[in-house]
C-alpha positions in Angstrom: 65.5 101.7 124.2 69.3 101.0 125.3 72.3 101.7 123.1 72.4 99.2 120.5 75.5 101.6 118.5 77.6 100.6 122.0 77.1 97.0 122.0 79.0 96.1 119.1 82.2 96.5 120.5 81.7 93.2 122.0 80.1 90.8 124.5 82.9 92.2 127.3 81.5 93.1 130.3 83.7 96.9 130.4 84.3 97.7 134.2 86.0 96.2 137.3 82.7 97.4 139.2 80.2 95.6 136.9 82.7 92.2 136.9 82.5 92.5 140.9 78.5 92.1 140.5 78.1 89.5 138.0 80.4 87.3 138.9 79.0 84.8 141.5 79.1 85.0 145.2 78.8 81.3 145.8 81.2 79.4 143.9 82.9 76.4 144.7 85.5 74.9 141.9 84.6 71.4 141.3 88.3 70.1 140.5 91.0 71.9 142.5 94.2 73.1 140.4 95.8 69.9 139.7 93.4 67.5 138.6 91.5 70.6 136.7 94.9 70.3 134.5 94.4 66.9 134.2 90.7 67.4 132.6 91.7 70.0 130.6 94.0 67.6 128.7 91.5 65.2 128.4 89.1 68.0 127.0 91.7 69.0 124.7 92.9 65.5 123.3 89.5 64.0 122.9 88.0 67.3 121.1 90.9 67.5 119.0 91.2 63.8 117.8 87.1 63.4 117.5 86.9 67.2 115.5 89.1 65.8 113.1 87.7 62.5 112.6 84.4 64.4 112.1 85.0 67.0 109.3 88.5 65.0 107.9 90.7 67.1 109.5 94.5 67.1 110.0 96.3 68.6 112.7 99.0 70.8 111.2 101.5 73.9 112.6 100.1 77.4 112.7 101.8 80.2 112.6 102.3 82.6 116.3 103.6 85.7 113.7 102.7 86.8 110.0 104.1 89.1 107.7 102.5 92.5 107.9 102.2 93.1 104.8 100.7 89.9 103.6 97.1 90.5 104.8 96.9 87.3 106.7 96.2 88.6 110.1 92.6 88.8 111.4 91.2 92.0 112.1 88.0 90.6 114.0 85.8 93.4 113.3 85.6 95.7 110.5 86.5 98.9 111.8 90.2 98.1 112.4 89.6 99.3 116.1 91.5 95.8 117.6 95.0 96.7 116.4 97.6 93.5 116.5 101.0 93.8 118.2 103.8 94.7 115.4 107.2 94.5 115.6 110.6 94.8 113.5 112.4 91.9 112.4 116.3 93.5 111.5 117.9 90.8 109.8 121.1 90.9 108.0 121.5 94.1 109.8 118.0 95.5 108.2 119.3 94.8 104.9 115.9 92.4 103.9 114.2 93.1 107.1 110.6 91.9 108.0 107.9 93.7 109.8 105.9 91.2 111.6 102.1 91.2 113.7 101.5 89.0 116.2 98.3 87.0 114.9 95.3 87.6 116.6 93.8 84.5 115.2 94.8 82.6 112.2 91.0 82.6 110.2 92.9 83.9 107.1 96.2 82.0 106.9 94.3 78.8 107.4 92.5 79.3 103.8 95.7 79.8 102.3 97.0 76.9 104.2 94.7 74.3 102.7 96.6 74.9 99.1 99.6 74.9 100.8 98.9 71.5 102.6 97.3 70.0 99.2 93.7 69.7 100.9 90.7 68.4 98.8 87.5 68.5 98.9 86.1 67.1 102.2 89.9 67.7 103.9 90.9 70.4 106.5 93.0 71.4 108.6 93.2 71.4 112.5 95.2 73.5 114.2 96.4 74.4 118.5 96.4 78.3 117.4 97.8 80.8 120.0 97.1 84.4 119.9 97.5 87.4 121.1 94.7 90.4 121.7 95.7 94.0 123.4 92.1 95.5 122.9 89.9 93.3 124.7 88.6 94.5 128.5 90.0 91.2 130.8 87.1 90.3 132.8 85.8 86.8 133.5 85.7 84.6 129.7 88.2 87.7 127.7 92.0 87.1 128.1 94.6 89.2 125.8 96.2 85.2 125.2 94.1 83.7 122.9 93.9 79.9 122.6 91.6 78.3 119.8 91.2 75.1 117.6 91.0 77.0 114.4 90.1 75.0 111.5 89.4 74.7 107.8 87.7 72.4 105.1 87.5 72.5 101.6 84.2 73.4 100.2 82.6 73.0 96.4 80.1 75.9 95.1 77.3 73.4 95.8 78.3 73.1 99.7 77.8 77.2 100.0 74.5 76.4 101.6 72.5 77.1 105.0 72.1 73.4 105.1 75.8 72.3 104.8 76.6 74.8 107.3 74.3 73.6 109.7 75.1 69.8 109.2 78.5 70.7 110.1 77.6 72.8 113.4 75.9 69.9 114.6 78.9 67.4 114.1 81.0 70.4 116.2 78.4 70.3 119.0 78.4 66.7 119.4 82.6 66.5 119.4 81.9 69.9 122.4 79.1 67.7 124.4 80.9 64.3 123.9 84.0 65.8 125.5 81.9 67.1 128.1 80.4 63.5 128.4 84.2 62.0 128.3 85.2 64.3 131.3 82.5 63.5 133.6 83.3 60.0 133.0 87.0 60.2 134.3 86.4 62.8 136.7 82.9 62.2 138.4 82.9 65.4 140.7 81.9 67.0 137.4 78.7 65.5 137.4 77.4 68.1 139.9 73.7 67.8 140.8 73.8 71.6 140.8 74.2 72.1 137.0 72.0 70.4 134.2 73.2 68.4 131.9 75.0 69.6 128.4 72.1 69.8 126.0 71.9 67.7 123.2 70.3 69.6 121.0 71.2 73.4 119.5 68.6 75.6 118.4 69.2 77.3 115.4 67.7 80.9 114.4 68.7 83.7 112.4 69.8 87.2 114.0 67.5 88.6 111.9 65.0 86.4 113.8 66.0 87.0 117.0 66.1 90.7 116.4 62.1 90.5 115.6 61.8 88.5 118.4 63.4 90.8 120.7 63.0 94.3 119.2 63.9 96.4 121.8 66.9 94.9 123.3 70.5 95.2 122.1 72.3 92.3 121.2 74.0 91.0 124.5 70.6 91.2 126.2 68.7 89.3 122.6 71.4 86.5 123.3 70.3 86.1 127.2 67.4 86.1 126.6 67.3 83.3 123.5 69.8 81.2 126.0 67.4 80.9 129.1 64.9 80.0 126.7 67.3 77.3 124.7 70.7 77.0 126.7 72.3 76.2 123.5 72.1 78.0 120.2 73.7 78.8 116.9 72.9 82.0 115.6 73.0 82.7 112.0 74.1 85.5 110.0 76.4 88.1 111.8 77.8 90.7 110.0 74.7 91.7 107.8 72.5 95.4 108.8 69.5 94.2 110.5 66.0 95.6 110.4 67.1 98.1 113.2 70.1 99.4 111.4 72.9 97.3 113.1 74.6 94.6 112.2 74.3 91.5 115.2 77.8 92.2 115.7 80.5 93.3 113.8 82.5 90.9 111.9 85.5 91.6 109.4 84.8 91.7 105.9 87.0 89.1 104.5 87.0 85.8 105.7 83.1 84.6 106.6 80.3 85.3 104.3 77.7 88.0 105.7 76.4 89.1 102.6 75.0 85.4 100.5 70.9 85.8 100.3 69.2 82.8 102.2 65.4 81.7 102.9 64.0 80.3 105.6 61.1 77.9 105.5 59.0 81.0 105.6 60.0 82.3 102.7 61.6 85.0 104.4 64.9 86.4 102.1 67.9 86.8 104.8 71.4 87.2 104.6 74.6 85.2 105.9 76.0 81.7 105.9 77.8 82.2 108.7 77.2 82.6 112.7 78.0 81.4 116.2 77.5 79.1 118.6 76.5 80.5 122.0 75.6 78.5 125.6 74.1 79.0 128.7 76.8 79.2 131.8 75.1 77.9 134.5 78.3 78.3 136.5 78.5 82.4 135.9 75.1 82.4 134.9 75.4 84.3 131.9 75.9 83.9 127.9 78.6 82.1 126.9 80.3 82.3 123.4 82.2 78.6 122.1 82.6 79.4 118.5 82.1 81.5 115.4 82.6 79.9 112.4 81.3 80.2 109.0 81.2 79.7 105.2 84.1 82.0 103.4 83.9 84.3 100.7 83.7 84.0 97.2 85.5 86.7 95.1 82.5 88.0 94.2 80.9 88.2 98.1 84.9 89.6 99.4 84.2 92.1 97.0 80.6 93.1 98.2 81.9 93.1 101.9 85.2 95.2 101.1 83.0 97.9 99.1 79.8 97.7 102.4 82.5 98.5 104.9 84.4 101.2 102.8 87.6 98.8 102.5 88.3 97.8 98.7 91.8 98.7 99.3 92.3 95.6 100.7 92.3 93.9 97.4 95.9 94.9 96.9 96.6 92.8 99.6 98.3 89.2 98.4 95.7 87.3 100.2 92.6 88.8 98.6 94.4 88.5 95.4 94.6 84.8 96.1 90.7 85.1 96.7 89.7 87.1 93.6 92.5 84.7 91.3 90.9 81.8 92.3 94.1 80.7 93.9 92.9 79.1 97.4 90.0 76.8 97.6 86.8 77.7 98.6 86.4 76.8 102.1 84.4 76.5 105.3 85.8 77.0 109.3 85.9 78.4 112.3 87.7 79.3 115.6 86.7 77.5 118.9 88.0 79.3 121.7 89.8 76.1 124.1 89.9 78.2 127.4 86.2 79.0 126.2 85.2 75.6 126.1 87.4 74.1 129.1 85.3 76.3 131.1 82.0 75.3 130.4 82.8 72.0 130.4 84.5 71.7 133.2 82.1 74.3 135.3 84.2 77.0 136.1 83.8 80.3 137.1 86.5 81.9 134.9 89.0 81.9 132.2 92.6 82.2 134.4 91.3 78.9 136.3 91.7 76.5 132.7 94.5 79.1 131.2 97.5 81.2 132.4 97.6 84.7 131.3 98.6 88.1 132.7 95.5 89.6 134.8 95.6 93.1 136.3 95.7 93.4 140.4 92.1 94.3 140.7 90.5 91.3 139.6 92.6 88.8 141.1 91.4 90.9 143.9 87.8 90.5 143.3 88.1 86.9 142.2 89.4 86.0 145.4 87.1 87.1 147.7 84.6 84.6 145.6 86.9 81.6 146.1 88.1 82.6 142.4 91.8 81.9 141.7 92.9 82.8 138.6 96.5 80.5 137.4 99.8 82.6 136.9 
């Protein structure tokens, strides 16, 4: 059996000499440079104008830094391995200075930010977040700059269901498709006989599903296989311990809800209102994650989740306070990843050809010789 303990670091590929082999030999960009700038823009302004029209969202500022000491920024896992960038903020001659963290994504500010932006129920936010992540390995879909539409709704008790959450996955996937769809339209070279079409449907199943489906296999290798089954998928429930002892992936312990009890129409008792939505690349001809999103915590699930990962100090934090005072909303959102997305929609073979970023020697090196060329 291979190391299931190894892949929850993340779906990052972990070696220049693996990259070289996956990444295909035969690639021909569909839109040179130029016009691939043009179609990204048209991506970006049609998925952000139909996304908000969907879920009755509002495009509103984000912030690029957060106070340290709030508890705003987003750990991603729950291990605290993917440390943000800090620095020191002087002012007035360090008299009432700050100490400030890049964000690494803003999943916890946005919560905060539907109080502060007078949301109700059925309103969100929308925002063009920017981020920054040392820790990840840069390979062919991980970048350390970070680009996502981040997003957040206002929820009631009653909404904290598998059902809502899977209505509103299915109004993100059509906005993802129908910008894929809008593209093709303005640009026909997209409309490559070489790849299928965008599917219309996603599957869903639960990673406690998949897990029984695939037994042996650790989680990158359960996702393949799902995806060449069903090249579009939403799996549910990441965070929670599986039957084999691991979670499907780590995930941090305070914004989405892992720990909720759910059944399926077999009766079945799972865990998790949350999960992701992953694709079939037919371009690198791998797994390809868009999204994770989920429905937040309650102060009674934050609790659960702090105390399961060993982390209840966080409660004296003024953002969990907010949680366990009842002080922000109850909510539902997600991140979804923009360079992510411009690549699969517009068939590319990596991340530095829809995004500019800082990319070490060796793989511009490798990406060249297969007619990749990475934007700096």
């Amino acid at each position: 059996m291979k190391d299931k303990k190894a892949d929850l670091a993340g779906p990052g590929i972990g070696n220049y000499e693996d990259l070289e082999k996956v990444l295909p030999s035969d690639y021909t960009p569909l839109l040179p440079p130029k016009k691939r700038m043009q179609a990204v823009y048209e991506v970006k302004n049609d998925i952000e104008t139909n996304l908000c029209r969907e879920l009755g969202l509002q495009m509103v500022q984000v912030p690029l830094i957060v106070d340290r000491d709030s508890g705003m920024n987003d750990l991603l896992d729950r291990d605290g391995s993917r440390t943000p960038i800090g620095f020191h903020i002087s002012n007035d001659y360090d008299k009432h200075p700050i100490d400030a963290e890049v964000v690494q994504a803003a999943t916890k500010w946005k919560r905060f930010a539907l109080k502060q932006f007078d949301c109700t129920v059925g309103e969100g936010i929308c925002t063009d977040m920017r981020a920054v992540r040392k820790n990840y390995f840069l390979d062919h879909d991980h970048s350390c700059y970070v680009d996502q539409w981040d997003w957040e709704r206002v929820v009631t008790a009653d909404q904290r269901t598998l059902e809502f959450l899977k209505e509103v996955v299915r109004k993100i996937w059509k906005v993802i498709r129908g910008a894929g769809l809008h593209a093709r339209k303005l640009f026909p070279e997209l409309a490559d006989g070489k790849y299928p079409d965008f599917p219309e449907e996603l599957t869903f199943i639960h990673a406690e599903d998949l897990l029984e489906k695939y037994p042996d296999l650790p989680r990158k290798e359960r996702e393949t296989r799902i995806l060449q089954e069903c090249p579009a998928v939403f799996i549910i429930g990441i965070g929670w311990k599986l039957a084999d002892g691991y979670p499907h992936e780590m995930r941090a312990a305070d914004y989405d809800d892992w720990v909720t009890e759910t059944k399926g129409a077999d009766g079945k008792v799972r865990h998790g209102i949350n999960g992701d939505i992953l694709v079939w690349n037919p371009v690198t001809r791998r797994r390809h994650e868009l999204t994770s999103m989920g429905i937040r915590v309650t102060k009674e699930t934050l609790k659960r989740q702090l105390e399961i990962c060993g982390l209840t100090h966080f409660l004296k934090l003024p953002y969990h306070k907010m949680i366990v005072n009842d002080e922000i909303p109850l909510s539902i959102g997600g991140g979804i990843g923009q360079a992510r997305t411009f690549m699969y929609l517009l068939r590319t073979a990596h991340l530095g050809e829809v995004t500019v970023s800082v990319w070490p020697q060796i793989l511009k090196d490798i990406c060249a010789k297969k007619n990749i060329h990475v934007l700096e």
